[in-house]
Backbone as a printed PyTorch tensor [residue, N CA C, xyz], in Angstrom:
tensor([[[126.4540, 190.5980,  65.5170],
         [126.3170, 191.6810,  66.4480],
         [125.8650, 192.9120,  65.6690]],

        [[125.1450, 193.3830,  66.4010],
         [125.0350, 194.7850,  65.6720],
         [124.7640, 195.4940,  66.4660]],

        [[125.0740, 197.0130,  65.8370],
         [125.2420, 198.5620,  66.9130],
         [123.9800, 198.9290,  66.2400]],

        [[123.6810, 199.6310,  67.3370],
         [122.2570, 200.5150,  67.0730],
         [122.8410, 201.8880,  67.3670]],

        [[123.5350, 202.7720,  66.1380],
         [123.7620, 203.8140,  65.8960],
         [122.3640, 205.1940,  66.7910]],

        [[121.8680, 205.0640,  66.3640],
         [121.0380, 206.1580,  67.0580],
         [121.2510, 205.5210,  68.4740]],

        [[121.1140, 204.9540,  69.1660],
         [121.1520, 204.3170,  70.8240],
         [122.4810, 204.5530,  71.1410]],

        [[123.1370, 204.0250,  70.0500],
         [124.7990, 204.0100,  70.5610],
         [124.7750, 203.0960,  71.6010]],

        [[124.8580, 201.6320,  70.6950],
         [124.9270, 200.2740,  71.7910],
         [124.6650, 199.4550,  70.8210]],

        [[125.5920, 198.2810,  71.3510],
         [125.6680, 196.8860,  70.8260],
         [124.4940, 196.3260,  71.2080]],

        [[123.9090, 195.8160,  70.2710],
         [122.6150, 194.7530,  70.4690],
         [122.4480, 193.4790,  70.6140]],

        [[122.1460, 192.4230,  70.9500],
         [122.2300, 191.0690,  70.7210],
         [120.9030, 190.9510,  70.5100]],

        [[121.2730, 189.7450,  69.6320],
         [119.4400, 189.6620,  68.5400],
         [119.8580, 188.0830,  68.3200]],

        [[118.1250, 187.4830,  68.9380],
         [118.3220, 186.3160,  68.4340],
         [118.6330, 185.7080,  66.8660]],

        [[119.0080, 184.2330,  66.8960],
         [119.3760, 183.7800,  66.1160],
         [118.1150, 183.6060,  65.2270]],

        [[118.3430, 183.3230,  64.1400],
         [117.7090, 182.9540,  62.9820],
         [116.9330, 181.4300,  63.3370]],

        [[117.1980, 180.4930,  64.0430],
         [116.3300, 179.3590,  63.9130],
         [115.9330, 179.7160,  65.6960]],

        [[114.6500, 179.6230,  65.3360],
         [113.7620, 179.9820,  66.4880],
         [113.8040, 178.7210,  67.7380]],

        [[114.2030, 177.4200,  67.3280],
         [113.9990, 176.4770,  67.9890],
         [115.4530, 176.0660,  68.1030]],

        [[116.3500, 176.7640,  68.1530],
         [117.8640, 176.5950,  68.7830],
         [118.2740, 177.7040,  69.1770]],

        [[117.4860, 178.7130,  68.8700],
         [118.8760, 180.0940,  69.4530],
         [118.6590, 180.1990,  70.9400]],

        [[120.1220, 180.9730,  71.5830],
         [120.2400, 180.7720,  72.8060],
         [120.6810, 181.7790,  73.2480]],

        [[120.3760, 182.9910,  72.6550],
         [121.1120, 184.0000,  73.2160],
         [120.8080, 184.7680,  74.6040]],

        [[119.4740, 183.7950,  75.2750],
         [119.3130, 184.3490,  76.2140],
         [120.2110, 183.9730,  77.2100]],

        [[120.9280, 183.4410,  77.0220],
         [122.4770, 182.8670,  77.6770],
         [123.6020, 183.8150,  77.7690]],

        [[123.6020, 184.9070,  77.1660],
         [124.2530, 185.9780,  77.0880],
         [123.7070, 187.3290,  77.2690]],

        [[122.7490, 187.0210,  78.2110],
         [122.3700, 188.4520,  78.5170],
         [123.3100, 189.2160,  79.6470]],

        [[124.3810, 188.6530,  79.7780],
         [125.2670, 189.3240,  80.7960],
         [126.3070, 190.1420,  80.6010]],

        [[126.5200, 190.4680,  79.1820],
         [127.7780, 190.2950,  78.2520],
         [127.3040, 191.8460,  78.6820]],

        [[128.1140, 192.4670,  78.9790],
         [129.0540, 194.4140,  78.6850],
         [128.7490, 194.4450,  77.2780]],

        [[128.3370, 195.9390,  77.2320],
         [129.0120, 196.6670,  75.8990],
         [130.3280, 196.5850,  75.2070]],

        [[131.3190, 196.7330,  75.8210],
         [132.4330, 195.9040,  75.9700],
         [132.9230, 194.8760,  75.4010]],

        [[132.4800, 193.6720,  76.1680],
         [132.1740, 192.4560,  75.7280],
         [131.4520, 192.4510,  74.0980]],

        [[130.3400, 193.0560,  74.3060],
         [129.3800, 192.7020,  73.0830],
         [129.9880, 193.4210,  71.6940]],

        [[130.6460, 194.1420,  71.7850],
         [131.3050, 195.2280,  71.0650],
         [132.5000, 194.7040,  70.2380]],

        [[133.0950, 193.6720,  71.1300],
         [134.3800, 192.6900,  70.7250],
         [134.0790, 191.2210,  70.2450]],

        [[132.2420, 190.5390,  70.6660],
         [131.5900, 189.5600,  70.1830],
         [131.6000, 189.1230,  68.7700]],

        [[131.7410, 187.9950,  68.1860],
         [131.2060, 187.4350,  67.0480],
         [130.5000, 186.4330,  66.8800]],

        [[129.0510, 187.0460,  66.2200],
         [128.6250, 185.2640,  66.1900],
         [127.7640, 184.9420,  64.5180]],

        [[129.1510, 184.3030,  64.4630],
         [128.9720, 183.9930,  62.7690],
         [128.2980, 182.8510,  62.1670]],

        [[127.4290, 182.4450,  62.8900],
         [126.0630, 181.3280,  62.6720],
         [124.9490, 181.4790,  62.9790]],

        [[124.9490, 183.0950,  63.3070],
         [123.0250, 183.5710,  63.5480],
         [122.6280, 183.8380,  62.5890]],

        [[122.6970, 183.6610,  61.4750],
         [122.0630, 183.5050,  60.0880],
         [121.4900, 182.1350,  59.7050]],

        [[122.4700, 181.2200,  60.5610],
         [122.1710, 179.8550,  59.9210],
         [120.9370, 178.9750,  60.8190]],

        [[120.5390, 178.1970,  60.5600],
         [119.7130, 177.3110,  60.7650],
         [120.6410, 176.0090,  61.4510]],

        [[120.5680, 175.7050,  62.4970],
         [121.0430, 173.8850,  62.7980],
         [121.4330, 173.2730,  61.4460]],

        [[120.0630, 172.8450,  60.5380],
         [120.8390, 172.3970,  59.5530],
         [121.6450, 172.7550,  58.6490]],

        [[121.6440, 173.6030,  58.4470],
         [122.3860, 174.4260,  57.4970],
         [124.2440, 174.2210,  58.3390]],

        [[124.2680, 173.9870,  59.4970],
         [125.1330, 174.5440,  60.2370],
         [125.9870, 172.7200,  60.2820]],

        [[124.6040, 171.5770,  60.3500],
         [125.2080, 170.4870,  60.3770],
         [126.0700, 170.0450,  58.6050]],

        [[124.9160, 170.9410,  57.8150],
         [125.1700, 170.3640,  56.3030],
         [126.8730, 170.9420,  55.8750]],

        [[126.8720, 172.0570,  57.1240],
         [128.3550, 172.8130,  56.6890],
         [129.1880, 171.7000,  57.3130]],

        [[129.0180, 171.3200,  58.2270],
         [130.0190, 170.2910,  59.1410],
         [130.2230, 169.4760,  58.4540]],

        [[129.4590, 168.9700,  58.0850],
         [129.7390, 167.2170,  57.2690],
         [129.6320, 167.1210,  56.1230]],

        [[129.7270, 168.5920,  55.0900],
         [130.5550, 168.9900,  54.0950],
         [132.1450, 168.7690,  54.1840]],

        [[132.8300, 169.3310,  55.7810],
         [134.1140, 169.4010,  56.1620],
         [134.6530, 168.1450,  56.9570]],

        [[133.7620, 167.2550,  56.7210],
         [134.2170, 166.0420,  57.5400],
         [134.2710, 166.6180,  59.3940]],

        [[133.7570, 167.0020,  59.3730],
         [133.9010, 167.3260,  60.8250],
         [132.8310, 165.9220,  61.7970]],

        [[133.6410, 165.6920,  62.3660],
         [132.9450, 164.4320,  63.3860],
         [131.7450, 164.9480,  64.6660]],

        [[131.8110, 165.9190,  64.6150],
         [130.4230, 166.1490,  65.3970],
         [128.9170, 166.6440,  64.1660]],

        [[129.5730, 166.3680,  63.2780],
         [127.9760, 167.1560,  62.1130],
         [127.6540, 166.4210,  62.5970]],

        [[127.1990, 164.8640,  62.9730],
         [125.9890, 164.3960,  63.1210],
         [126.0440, 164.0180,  64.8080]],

        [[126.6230, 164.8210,  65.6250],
         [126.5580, 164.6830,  66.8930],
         [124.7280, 164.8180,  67.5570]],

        [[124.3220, 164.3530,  68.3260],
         [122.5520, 163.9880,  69.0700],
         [122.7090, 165.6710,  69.9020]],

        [[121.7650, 165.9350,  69.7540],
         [121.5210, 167.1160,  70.0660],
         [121.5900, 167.1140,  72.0940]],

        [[122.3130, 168.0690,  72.8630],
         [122.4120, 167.7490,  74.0610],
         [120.8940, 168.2330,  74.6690]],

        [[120.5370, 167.6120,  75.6700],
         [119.7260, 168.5150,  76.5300],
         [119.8890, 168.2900,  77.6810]],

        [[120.8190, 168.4760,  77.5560],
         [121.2260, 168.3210,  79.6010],
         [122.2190, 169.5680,  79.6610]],

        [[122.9290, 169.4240,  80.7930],
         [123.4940, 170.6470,  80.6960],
         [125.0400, 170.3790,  80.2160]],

        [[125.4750, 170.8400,  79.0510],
         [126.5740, 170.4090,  78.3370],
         [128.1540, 170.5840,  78.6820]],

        [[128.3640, 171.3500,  80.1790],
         [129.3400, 171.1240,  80.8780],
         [129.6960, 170.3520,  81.7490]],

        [[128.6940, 169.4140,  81.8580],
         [128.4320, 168.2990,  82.5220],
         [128.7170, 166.4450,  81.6420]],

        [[129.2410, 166.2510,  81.2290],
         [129.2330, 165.1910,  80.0940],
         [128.8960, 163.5870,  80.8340]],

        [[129.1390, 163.7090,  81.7260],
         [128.9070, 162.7410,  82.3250],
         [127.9490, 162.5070,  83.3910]],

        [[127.0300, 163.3520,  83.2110],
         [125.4980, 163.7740,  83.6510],
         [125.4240, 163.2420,  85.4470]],

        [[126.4930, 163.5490,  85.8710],
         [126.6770, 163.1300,  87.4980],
         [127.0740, 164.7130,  88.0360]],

        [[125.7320, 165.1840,  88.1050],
         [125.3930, 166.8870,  88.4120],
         [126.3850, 166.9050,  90.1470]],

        [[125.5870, 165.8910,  90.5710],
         [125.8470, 166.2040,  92.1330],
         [127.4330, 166.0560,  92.7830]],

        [[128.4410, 165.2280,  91.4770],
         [129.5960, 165.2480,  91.5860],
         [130.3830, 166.5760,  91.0390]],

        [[129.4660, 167.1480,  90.2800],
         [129.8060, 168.2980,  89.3740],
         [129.4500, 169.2870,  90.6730]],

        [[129.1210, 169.5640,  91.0330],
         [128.3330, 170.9210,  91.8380],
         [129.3200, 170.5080,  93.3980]],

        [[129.6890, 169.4170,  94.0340],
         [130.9400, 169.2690,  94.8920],
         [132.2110, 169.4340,  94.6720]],

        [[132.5660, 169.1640,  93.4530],
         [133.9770, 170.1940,  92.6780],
         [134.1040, 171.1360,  92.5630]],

        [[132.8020, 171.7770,  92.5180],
         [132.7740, 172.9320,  91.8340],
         [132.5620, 173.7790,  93.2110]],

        [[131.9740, 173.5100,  94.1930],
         [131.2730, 174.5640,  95.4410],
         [132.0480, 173.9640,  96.5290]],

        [[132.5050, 171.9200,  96.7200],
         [132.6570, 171.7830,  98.1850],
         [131.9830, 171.0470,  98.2980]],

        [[132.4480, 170.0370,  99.3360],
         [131.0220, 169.3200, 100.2150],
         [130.5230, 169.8650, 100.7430]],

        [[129.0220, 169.6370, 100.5830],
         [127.7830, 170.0800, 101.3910],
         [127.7610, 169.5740, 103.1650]],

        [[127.4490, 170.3330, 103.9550],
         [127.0340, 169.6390, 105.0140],
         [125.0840, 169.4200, 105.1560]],

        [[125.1500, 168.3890, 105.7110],
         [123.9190, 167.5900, 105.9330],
         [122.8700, 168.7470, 106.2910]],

        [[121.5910, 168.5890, 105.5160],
         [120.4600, 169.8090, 106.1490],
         [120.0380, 169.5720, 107.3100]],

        [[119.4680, 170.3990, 107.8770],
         [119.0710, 171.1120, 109.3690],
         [117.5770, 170.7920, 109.2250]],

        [[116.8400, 169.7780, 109.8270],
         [115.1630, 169.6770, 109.6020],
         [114.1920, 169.4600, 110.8730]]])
């Protein structure tokens, strides 16, 4: 995170590896919020980030990269989105 002293405001700045950062995922975050933020792997690179993992034995360093949507694990959206909202009633055509 960093403050931009002359602005007087927390900034969010993408990450360092151009082909994983995601900070456009947090464009919602308060001053507030952003002010109390840490994100202590926007320096690093994926690999750099896996080579730290499985330095530490950690069981996801070599986890497959997701591309679905990762609150979803069991990629059954339409069961996900009726938990989450309700049953739908039938469209009107």
């Amino acid at each position: 995170m960093t403050l931009d002293a002359a602005a007087g405001r927390h900034l969010l700045k993408r990450g360092i590896d151009p082909g994983k950062d995601q900070s456009y995922f947090l464009f919602s975050l308060t001053q507030a919020q952003l002010a109390r933020a840490a994100f202590p792997l926007g320096d690093w690179t994926k690999t750099q980030v896996r080579a730290y993992a499985r330095d530490r034995g950690l069981l996801v360093a070599d986890k497959p990269d997701s591309h679905e949507i990762c609150f979803v694990p069991d990629g059954d959206y339409a069961a996900f989105v009726e938990r989450a909202a309700g049953p739908s009633a039938p469209g009107r055509g």
